[in-house]
C-alpha positions, 0 to 999 in steps of 0.5 A: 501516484504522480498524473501530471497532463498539460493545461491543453489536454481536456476532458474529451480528448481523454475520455476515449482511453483507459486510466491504470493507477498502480500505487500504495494504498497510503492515505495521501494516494487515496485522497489523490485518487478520490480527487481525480475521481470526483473529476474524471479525466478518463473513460475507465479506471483499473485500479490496483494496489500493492498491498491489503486496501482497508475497507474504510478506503474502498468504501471512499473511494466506491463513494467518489465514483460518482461517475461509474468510471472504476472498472476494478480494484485489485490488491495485487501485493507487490509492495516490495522491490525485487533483487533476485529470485529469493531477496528483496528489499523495501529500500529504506534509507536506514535501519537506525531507528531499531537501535534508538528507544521507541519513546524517543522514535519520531513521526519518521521512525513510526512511518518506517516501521509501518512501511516495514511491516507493510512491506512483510505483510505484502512479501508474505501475501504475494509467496501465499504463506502463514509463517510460524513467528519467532523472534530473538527473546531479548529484541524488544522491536522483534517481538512489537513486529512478530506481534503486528505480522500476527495481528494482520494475519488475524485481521485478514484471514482469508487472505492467508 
């Protein structure tokens, strides 16, 4: 979420036109969001999301529109880069952290992992399927991932 408008440009002049937000749903974008909300610049908001908004998020941001300008919210699941018509990828930087201890991960490592699963989740909504988990028995960060995949199909049932 990056809207940059020149100094010149004012409330009026955008108020006619219709504002699209594609994003995230991480915390920083919704605090961006909520303050652009809380000072409109255009007439309507469509608002989507490329993977599962928390109901406390929705809840902010239902609250910052004071001015009834959101139009839509939609989660549309498209939290991953395609590369062809059967591979994508999450473009992260290194999978080095999978070879380190957990208790030596730092609060980069931790963010990746949640990326990652972010990531699947959202791959798994978008081809609309409930896998069958299985993992390598010796893998200790395979079983802490198949465990957090099934955690969000328990935690968002009617999506899957």
């Amino acid at each position: 979420l990056g809207l940059k408008m020149p100094p010149t440009v004012g409330h009026s002049d955008l108020s006619a036109l219709s504002g699209v937000i594609f994003c995230r749903p991480t915390h920083a974008n919704i605090e961006k969001i909520i303050q652009h909300l809380e000072r409109p610049k255009h007439g309507k908001y469509y608002i989507f999301f490329s993977n599962v908004l928390e109901e406390p998020a929705l809840s902010r941001l239902a609250h910052a529109d004071q001015y009834d300008v959101v139009e839509q919210v939609q989660e549309v699941f498209a939290d991953v880069y395609p590369i062809n018509y059967d591979l994508w990828s999450l473009e992260q930087a290194s999978q080095a952290l999978y070879y380190e201890e957990e208790k030596l991960w730092i609060a980069d490592n931790q963010q990746q992992f949640e990326r990652e699963l972010d990531g699947l989740t959202a791959f798994l909504l978008s081809v609309k399927k409930r896998p069958l988990i299985r993992w390598q028995k010796s893998s200790h960060f395979a079983l802490k991932l198949a465990e957090r995949v099934r955690d969000v199909i328990d935690t968002e049932k009617e999506l899957f």
